[in-house]
N, C-alpha and C positions, 0 to 999 in steps of 0.2 A: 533470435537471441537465446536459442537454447544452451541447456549448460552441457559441458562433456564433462567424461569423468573424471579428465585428467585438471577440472578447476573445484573438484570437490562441491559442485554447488555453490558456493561459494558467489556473492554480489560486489560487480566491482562499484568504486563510488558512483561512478553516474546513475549506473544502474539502482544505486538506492533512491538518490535523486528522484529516478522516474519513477520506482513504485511510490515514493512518499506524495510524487505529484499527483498521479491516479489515483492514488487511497484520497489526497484531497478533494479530487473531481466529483467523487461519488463511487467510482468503483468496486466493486468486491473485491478482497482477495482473494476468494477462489478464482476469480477472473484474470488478476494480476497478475497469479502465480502461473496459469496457465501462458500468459503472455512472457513471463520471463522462460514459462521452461521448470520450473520447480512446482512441488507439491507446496500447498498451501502452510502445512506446517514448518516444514524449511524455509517458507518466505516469512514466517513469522518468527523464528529464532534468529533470523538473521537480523533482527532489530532489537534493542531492549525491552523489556516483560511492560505489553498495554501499548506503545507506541503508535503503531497500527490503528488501534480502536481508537486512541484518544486524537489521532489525525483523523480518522472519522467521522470522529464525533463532531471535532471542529466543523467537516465539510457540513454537514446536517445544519448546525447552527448558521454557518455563512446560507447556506440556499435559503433558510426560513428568513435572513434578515433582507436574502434579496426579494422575494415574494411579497415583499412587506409589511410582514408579522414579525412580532416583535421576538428577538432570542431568548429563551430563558435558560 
């Protein structure tokens, strides 16, 4: 899924799709990025400012609620 030059970097919609899925999973984006093929800051502009972190953040919350402890 690497990017060539001739798409600018640039993510098509699925492709956002699938990082916003991974970022939920637990992934890094340094990981992510590598999977799409982009540096980690280009996978993060390519989304609105915190998007990223606060899909994150969610995934953090969903694993503590599955563990059985309570979210805060």
């Amino acid at each position: 899924m690497a990017k060539n030059d001739g798409e600018g970097g640039k993510l098509s919609s699925m492709e956002k799709l699938l990082v916003l899925s991974l970022i939920r999973q637990g992934l890094k984006q340094d990981h992510v990025a590598a999977a799409v093929g982009m540096h980690r800051t280009s996978l993060s502009r390519a989304f609105p400012k915190g998007l990223l972190a606060e899909v994150g953040r969610l995934a953090g919350k969903k694993q503590d609620t599955e563990d059985g402890q309570e979210a805060s």
